[in-house]
GUTITI-719714 format. One line per field, with one value per residue: residue in one letter; x, y, z of N, C-alpha, C in turn. Coordinates in nm, 4 decimals. Layout:
N
code <- [a	...];
n.x <- [X	...];
n.y <- [Y	...];
n.z <- [Z	...];
ca.x <- [X	...];
ca.y <- [Y	...];
ca.z <- [Z	...];
c.x <- [X	...];
c.y <- [Y	...];
c.z <- [Z	...];
***
This chain:
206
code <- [x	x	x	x	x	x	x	x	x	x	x	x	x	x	x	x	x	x	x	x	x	x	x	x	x	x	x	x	x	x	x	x	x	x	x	x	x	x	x	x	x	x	x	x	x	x	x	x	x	x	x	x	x	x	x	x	x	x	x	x	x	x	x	x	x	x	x	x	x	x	x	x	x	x	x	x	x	x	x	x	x	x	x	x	x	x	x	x	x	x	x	x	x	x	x	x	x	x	x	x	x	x	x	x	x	x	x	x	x	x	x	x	x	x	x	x	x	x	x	x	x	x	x	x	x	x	x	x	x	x	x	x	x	x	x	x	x	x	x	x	x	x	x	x	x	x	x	x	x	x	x	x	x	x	x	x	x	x	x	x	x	x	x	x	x	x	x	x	x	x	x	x	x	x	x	x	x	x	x	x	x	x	x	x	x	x	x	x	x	x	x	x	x	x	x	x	x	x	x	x	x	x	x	x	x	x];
n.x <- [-2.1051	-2.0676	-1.7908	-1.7257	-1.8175	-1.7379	-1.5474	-1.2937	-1.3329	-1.2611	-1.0378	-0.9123	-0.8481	-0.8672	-1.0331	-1.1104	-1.3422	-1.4168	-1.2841	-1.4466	-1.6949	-1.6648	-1.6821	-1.6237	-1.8111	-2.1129	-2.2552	-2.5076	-2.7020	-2.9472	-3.2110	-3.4795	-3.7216	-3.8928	-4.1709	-4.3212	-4.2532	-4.1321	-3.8643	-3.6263	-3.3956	-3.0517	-2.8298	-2.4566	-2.3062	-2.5059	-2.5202	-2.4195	-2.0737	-1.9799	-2.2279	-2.3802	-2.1815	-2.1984	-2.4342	-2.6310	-2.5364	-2.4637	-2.6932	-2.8310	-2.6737	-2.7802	-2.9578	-3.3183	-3.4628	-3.1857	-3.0812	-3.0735	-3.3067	-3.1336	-3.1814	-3.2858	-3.3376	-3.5231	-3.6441	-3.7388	-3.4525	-3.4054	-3.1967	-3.1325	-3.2143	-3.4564	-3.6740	-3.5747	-3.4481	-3.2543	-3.1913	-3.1818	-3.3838	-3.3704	-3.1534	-3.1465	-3.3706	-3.2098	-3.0877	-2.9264	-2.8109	-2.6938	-2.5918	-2.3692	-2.4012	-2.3742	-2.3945	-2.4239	-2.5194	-2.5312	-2.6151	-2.9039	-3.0494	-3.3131	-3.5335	-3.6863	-4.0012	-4.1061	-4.0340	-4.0532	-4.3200	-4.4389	-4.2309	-4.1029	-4.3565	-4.3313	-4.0688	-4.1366	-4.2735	-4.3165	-4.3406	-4.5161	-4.4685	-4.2205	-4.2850	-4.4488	-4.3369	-4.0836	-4.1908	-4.3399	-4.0782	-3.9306	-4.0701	-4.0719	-3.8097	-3.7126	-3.8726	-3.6960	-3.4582	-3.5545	-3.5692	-3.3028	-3.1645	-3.2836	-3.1969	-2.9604	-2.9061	-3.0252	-2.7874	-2.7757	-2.7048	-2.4299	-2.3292	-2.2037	-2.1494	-2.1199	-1.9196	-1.8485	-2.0271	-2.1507	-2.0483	-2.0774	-2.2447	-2.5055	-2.4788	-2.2178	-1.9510	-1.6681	-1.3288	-1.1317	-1.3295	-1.4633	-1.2155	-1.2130	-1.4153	-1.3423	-1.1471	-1.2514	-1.4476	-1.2414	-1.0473	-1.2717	-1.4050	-1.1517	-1.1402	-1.3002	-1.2537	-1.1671	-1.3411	-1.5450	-1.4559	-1.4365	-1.7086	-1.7693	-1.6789	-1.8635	-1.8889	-2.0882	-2.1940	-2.0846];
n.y <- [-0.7675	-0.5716	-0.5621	-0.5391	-0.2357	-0.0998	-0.1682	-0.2172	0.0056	0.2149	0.1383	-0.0835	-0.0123	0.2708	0.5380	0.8146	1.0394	1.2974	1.4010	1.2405	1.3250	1.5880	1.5915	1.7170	1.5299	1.4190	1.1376	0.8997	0.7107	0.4415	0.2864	0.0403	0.0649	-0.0487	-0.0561	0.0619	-0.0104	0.0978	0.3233	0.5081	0.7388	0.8886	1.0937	1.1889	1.4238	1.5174	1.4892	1.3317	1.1959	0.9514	0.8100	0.7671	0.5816	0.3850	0.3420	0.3941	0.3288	0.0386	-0.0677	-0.0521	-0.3113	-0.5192	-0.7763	-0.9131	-1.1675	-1.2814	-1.0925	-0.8540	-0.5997	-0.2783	-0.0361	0.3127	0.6730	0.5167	0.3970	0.0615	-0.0726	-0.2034	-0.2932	-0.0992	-0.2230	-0.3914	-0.2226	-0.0414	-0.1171	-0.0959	0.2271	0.4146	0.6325	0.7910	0.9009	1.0534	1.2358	1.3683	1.5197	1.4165	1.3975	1.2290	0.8982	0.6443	0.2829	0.0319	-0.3102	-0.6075	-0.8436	-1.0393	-0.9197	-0.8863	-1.0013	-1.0952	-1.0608	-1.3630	-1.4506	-1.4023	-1.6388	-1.8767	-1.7993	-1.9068	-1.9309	-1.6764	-1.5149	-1.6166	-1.5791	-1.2983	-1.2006	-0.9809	-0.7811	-0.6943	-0.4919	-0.5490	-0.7619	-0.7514	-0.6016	-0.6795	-0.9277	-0.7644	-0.6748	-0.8392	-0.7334	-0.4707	-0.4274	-0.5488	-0.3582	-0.1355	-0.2120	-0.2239	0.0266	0.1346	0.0362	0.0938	0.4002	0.3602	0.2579	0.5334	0.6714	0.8038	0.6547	0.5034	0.1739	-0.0566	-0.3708	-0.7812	-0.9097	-1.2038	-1.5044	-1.5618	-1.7784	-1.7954	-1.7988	-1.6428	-1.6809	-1.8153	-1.9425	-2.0260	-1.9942	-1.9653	-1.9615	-1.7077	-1.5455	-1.5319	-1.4655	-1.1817	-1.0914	-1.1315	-0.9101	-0.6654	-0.6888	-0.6711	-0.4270	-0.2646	-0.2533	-0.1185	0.1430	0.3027	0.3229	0.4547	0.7239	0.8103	0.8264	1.0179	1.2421	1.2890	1.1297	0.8916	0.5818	0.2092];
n.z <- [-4.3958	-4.2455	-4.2036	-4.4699	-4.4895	-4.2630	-4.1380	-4.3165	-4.4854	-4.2127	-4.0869	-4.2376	-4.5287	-4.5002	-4.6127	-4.8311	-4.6573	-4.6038	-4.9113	-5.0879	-5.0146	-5.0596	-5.3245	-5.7034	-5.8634	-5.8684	-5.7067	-5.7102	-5.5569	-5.4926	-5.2910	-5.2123	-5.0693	-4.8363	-4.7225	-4.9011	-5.1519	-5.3024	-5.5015	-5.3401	-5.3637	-5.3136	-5.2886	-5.1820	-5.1540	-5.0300	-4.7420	-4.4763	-4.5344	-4.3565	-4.2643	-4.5267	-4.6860	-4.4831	-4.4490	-4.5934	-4.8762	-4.7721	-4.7791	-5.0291	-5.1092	-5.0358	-5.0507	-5.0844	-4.8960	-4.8839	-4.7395	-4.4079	-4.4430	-4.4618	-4.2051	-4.2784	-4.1738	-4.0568	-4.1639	-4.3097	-4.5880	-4.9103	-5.1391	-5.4202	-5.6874	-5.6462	-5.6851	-5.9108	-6.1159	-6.3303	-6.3542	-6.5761	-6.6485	-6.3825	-6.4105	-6.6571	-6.5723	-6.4063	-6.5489	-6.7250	-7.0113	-7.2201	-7.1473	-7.0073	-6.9674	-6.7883	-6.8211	-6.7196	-6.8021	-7.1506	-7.4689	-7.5709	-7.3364	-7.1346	-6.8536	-6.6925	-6.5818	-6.2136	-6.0003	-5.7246	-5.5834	-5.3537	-5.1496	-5.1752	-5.0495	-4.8167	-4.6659	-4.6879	-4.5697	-4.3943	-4.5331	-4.7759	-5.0368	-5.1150	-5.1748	-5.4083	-5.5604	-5.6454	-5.7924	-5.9874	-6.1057	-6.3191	-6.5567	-6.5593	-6.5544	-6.8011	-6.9611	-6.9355	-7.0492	-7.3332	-7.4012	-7.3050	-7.5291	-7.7356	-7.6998	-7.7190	-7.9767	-8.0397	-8.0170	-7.8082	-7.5272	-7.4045	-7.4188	-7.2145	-7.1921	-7.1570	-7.3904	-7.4503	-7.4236	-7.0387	-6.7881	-6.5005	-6.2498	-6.0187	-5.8116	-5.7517	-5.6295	-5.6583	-5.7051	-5.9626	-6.1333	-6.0832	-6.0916	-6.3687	-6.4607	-6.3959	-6.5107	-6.7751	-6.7838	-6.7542	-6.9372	-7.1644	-7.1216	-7.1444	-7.4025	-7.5441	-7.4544	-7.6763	-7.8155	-7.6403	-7.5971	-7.8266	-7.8679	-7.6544	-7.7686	-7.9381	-8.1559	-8.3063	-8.1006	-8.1616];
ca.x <- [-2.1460	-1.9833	-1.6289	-1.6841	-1.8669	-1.6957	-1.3711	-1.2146	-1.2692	-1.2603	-0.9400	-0.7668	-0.8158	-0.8676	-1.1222	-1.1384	-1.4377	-1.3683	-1.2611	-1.5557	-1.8082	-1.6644	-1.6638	-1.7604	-1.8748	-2.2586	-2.2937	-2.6380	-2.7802	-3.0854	-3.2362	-3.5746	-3.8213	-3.9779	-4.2896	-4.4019	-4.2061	-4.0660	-3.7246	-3.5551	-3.2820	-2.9804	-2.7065	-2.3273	-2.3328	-2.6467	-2.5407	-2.2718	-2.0226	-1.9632	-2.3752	-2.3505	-2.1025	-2.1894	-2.6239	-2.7437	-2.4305	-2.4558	-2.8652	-2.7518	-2.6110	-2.8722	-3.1142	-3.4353	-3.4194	-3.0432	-2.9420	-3.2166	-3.2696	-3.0763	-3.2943	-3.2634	-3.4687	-3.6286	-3.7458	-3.6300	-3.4499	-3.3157	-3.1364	-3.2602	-3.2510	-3.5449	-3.7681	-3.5364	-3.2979	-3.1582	-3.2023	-3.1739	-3.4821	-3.3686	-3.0384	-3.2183	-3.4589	-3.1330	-3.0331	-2.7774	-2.8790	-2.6025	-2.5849	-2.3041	-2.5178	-2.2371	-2.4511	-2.4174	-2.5993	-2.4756	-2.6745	-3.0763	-3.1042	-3.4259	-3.5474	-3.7882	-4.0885	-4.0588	-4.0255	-4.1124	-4.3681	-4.4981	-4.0924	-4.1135	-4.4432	-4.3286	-3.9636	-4.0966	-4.4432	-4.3373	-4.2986	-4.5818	-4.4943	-4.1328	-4.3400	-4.4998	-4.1991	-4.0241	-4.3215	-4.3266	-3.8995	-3.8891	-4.1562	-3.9788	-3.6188	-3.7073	-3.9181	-3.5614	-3.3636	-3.6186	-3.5499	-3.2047	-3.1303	-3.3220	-3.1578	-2.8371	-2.9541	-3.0640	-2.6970	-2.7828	-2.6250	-2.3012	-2.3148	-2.0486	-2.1702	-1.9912	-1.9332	-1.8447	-2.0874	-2.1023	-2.0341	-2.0597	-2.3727	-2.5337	-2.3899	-2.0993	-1.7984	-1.5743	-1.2287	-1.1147	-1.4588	-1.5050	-1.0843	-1.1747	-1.5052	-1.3332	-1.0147	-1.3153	-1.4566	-1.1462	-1.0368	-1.3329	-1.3964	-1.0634	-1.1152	-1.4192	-1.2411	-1.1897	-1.4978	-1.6129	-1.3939	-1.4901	-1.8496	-1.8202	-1.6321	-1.9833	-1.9273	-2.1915	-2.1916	-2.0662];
ca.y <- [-0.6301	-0.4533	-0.5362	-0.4429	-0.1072	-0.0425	-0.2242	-0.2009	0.1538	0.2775	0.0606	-0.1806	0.0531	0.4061	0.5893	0.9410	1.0540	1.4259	1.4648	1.2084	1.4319	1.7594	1.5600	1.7634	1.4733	1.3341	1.0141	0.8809	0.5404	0.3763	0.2117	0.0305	0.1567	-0.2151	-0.0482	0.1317	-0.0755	0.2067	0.3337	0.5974	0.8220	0.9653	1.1947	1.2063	1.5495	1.5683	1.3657	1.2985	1.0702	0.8308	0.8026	0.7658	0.4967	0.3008	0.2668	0.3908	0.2242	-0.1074	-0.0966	-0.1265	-0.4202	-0.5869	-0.8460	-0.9991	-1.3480	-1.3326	-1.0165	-0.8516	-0.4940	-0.1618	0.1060	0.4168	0.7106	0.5283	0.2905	-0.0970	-0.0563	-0.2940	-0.2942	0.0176	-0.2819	-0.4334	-0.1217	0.0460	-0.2078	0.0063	0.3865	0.5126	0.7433	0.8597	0.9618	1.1641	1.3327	1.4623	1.5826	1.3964	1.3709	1.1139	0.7857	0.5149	0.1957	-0.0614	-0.4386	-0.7507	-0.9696	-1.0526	-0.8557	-0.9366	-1.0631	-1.0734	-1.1487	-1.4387	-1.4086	-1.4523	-1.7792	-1.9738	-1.6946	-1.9353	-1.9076	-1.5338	-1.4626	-1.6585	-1.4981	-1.1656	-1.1985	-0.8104	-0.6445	-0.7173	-0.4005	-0.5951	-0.9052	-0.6788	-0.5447	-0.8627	-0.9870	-0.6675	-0.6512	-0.8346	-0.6703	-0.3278	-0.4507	-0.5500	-0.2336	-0.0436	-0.2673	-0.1892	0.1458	0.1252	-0.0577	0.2239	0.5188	0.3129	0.2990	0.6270	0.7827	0.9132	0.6120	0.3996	0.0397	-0.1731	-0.5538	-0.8456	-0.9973	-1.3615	-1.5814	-1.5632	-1.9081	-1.7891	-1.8386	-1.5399	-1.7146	-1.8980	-1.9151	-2.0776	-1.8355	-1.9741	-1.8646	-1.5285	-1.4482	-1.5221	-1.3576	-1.0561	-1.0632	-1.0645	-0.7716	-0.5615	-0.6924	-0.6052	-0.2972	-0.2160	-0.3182	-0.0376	0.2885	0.4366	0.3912	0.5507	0.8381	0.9281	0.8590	1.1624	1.3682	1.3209	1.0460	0.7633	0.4680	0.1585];
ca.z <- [-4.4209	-4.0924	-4.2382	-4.6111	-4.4602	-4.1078	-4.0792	-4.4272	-4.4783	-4.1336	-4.0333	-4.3024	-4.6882	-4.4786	-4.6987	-4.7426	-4.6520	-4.7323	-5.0612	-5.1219	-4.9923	-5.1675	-5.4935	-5.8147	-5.9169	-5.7563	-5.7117	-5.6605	-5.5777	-5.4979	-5.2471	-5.2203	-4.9258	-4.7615	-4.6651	-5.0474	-5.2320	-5.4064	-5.4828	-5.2788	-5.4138	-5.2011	-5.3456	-5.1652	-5.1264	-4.9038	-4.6282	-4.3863	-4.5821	-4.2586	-4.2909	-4.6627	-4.7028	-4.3771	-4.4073	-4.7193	-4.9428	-4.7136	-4.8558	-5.2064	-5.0987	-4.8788	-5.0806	-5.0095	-4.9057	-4.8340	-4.6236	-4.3744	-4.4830	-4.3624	-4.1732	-4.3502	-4.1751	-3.9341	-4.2636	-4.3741	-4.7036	-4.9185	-5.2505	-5.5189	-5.7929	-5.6566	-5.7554	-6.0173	-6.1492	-6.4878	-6.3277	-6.6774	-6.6159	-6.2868	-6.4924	-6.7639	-6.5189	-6.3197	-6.6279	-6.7969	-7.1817	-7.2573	-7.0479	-7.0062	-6.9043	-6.7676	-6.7980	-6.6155	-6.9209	-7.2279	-7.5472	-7.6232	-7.2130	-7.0687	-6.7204	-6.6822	-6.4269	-6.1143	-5.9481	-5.6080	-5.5234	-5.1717	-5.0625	-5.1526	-4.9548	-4.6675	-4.6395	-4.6744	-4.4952	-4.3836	-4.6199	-4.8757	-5.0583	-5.1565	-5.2988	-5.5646	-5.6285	-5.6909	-5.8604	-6.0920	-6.1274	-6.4693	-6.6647	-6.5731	-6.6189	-6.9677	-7.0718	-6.8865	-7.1249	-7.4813	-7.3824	-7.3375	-7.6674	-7.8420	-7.6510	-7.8074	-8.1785	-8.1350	-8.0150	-7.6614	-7.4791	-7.4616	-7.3156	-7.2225	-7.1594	-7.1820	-7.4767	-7.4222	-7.2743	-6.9269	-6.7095	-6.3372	-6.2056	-5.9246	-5.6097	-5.7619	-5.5477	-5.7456	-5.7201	-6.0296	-6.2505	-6.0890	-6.1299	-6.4812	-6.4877	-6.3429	-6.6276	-6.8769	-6.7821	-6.7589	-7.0968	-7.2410	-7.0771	-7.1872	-7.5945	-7.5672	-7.3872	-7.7824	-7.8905	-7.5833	-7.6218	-7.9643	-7.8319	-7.5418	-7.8111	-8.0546	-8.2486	-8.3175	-8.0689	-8.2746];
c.x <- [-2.0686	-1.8391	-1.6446	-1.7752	-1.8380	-1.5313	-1.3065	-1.2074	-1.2362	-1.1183	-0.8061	-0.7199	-0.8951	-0.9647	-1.1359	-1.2555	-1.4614	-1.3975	-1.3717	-1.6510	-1.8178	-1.6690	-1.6818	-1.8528	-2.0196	-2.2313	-2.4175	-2.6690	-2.9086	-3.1324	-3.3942	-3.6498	-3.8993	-4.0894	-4.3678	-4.3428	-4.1624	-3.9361	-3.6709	-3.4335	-3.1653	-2.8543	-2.5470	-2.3591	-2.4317	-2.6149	-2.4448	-2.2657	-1.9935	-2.1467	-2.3939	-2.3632	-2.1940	-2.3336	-2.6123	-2.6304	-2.4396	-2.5956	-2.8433	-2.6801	-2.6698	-2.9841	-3.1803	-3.4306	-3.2692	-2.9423	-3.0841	-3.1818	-3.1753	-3.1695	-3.2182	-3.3582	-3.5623	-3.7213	-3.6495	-3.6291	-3.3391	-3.2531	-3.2164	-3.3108	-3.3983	-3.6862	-3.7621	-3.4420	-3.1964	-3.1759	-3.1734	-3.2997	-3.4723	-3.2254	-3.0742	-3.2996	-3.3117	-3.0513	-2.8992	-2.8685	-2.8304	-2.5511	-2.4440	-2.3605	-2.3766	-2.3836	-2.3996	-2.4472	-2.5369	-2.6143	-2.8084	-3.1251	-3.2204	-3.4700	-3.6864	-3.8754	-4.0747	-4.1002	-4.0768	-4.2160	-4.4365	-4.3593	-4.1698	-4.2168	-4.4179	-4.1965	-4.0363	-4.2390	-4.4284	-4.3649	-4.4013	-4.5749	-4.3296	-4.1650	-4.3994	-4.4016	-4.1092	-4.0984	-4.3310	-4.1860	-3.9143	-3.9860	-4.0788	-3.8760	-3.6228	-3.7475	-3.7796	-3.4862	-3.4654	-3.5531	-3.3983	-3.1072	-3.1610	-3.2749	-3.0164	-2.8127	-2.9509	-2.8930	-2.6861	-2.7461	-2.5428	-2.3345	-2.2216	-2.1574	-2.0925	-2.0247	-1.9193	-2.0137	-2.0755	-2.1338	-1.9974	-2.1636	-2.3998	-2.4584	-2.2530	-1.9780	-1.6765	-1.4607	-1.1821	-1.1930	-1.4606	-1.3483	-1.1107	-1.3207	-1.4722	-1.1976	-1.1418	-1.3652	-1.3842	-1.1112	-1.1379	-1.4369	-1.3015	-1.0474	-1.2366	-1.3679	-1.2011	-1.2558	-1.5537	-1.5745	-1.4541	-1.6581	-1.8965	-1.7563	-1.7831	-1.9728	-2.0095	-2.1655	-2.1232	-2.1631];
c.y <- [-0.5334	-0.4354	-0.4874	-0.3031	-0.0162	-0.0239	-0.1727	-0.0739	0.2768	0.2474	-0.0087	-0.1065	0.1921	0.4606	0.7323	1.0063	1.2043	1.4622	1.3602	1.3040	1.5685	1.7382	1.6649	1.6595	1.4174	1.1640	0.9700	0.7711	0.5909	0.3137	0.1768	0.0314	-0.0335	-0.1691	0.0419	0.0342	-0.0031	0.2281	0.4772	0.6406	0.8931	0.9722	1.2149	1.3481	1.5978	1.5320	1.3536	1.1474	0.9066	0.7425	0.6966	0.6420	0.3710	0.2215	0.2701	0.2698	0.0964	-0.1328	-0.1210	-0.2204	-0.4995	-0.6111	-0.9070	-1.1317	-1.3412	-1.2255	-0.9320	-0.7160	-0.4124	-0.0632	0.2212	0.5447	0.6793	0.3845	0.1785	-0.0599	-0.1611	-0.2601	-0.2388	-0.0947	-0.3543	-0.3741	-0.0369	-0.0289	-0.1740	0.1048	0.4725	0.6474	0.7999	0.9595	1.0469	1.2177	1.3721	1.5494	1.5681	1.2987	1.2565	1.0391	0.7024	0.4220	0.0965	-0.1892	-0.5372	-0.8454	-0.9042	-0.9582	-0.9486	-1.0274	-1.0221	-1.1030	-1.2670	-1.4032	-1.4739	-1.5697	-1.7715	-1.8104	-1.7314	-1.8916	-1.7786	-1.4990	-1.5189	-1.6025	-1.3872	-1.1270	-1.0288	-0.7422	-0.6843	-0.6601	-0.4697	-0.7164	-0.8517	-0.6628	-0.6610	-0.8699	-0.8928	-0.6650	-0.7081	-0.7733	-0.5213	-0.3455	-0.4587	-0.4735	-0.1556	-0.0933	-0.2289	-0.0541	0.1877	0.1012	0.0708	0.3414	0.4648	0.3277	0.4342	0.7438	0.7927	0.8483	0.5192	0.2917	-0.0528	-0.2848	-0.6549	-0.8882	-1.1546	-1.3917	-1.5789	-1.6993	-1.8891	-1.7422	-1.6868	-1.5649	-1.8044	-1.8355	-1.9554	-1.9698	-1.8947	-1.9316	-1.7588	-1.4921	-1.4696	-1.4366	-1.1712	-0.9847	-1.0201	-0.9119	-0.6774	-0.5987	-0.6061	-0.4916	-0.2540	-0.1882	-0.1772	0.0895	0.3874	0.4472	0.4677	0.6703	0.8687	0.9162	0.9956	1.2792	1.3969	1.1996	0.9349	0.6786	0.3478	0.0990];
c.z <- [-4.3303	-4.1165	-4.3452	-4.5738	-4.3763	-4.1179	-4.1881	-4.4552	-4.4096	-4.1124	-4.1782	-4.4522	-4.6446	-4.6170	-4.7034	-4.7779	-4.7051	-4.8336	-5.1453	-5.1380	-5.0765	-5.2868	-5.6132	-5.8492	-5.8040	-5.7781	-5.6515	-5.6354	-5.5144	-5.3810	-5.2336	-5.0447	-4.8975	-4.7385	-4.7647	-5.1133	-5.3573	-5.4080	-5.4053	-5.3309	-5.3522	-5.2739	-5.1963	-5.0705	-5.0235	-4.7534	-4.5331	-4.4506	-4.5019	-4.2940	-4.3876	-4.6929	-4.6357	-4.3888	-4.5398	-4.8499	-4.8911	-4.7478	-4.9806	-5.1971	-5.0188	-5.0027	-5.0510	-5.0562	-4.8965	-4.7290	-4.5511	-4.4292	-4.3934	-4.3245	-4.2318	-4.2958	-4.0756	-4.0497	-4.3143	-4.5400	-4.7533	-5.0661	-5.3879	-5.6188	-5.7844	-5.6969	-5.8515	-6.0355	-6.2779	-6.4554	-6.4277	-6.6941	-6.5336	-6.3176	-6.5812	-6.6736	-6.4453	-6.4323	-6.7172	-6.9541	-7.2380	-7.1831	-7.0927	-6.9448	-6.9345	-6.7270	-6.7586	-6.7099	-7.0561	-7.3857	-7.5661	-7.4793	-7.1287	-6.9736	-6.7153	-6.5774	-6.3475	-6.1061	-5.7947	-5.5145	-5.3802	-5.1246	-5.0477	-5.0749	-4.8151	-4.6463	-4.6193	-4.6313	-4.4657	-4.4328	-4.7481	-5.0234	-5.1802	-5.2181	-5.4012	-5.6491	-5.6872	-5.8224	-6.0143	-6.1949	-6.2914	-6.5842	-6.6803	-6.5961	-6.7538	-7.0634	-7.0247	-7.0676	-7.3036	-7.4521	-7.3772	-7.4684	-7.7899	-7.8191	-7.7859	-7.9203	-8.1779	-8.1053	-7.8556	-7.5466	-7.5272	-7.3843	-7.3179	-7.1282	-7.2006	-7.3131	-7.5251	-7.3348	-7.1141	-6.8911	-6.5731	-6.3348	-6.0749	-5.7779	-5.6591	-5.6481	-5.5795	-5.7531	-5.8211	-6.2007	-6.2542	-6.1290	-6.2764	-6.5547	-6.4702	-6.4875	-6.7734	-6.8886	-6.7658	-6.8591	-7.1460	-7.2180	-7.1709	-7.3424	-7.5863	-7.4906	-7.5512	-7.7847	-7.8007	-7.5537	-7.7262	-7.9361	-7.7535	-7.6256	-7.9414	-8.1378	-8.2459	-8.2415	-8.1978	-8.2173];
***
C-alpha cells in the first residue's frame, strides 16, 4: 500500500497533483465507515490532493479480512464496495441522468450469500457494524444489478462487462491468466467504444 500510494507517485510515476485537483472533471469514490457500517463519499475537489490520493484512495483499496482499514477523519475506513458496491444511486442523486457502469462479472451474475460467518465475526470482532455489512453486501449488489439491467433496457445506462467467460479467480496470481485477463478487457472494451459513442450522442444502447 505505501509504495502503490507514496513511493510510485511521489518518487518512481511523479503524479500531478495539481492539474488533478483543478480537474473539471469530479471524481468521487467511496469508502465504508467501520463504526456505522455505512458508506462515506469524498469528491477530489474538496480536499488536499496529497490527502486524497494517499488515505482516502488507499481506503478504496483496503478489504476486510485482508488489509487493516485506513483512518479517515479520525474514523477506520475500509473499501466503499463493502456498503455501496454498484454506486449507481449515488451517481443519479449527484446528478448525472446517463450512467456508464464498467462490470467485473460476466452478464445475469449474482452474488451468493455470504459465507464462513464464525471466520468473519472473529476477524472483525471490532467492527460489528462491517459484519452486517458483509452479511447484507449480496442482497444489495443484486437489487444494484436488477436495477442496473433495467436502467439498460430502459436507455439511461451503458455497460461494458466482459464478454467471455472469465477464468481468473479473486486472488489469482498467475501472470500468465491476469496478462490475458487484462488483453480481454482492453479488446473488449475496445469492440464497444462505437456503440458507446452513438450511445452519448442519443442513440439506443445495443
Amino acid at each position: 500500500m505505501r509504495f502503490l500510494f507514496r513511493t510510485l507517485p511521489d518518487r518512481l510515476a511523479p503524479f500531478d497533483y495539481e492539474r488533478f485537483h483543478a480537474a473539471a472533471q469530479a471524481l468521487t469514490v467511496a469508502v465504508t465507515d467501520c463504526l456505522t457500517g455505512a458508506p462515506r463519499y469524498f469528491r477530489q475537489h474538496d480536499h488536499d490532493p496529497r490527502w486524497f490520493v494517499g488515505t482516502v484512495q488507499r481506503a478504496t483499496c483496503s478489504l476486510p479480512m485482508i488489509s487493516p482499514p485506513v483512518t479517515i477523519e479520525g474514523r477506520p475506513c475500509y473499501d466503499g464496495g463493502v456498503s455501496d458496491p454498484l454506486p449507481l444511486a449515488r451517481s443519479i442523486a449527484d446528478g448525472n441522468g446517463r450512467n456508464v457502469v464498467v462490470l467485473t462479472r460476466n452478464a445475469g451474475y449474482r452474488k451468493s450469500p455470504q459465507r464462513g460467518g464464525c471466520v468473519l465475526n472473529a476477524l472483525l470482532w471490532r467492527y460489528p457494524a462491517v459484519q452486517r455489512a458483509l452479511r447484507d453486501r449480496p442482497a444489495r449488489y443484486d437489487a444494484c444489478m436488477d436495477r442496473i439491467e433495467a436502467s439498460e433496457r430502459a436507455g439511461s445506462v451503458f455497460v461494458i462487462r466482459p464478454l467471455r467467460p472469465l477464468v481468473v479467480g479473486r486472488m489469482d496470481r498467475d501472470r500468465g491468466r491476469l496478462e490475458e485477463l487484462y488483453r480481454q478487457g482492453y479488446d473488449e472494451a475496445g469492440d464497444r467504444i462505437g456503440a458507446l459513442r452513438r450511445w452519448m450522442e442519443g442513440s439506443p444502447a445495443p
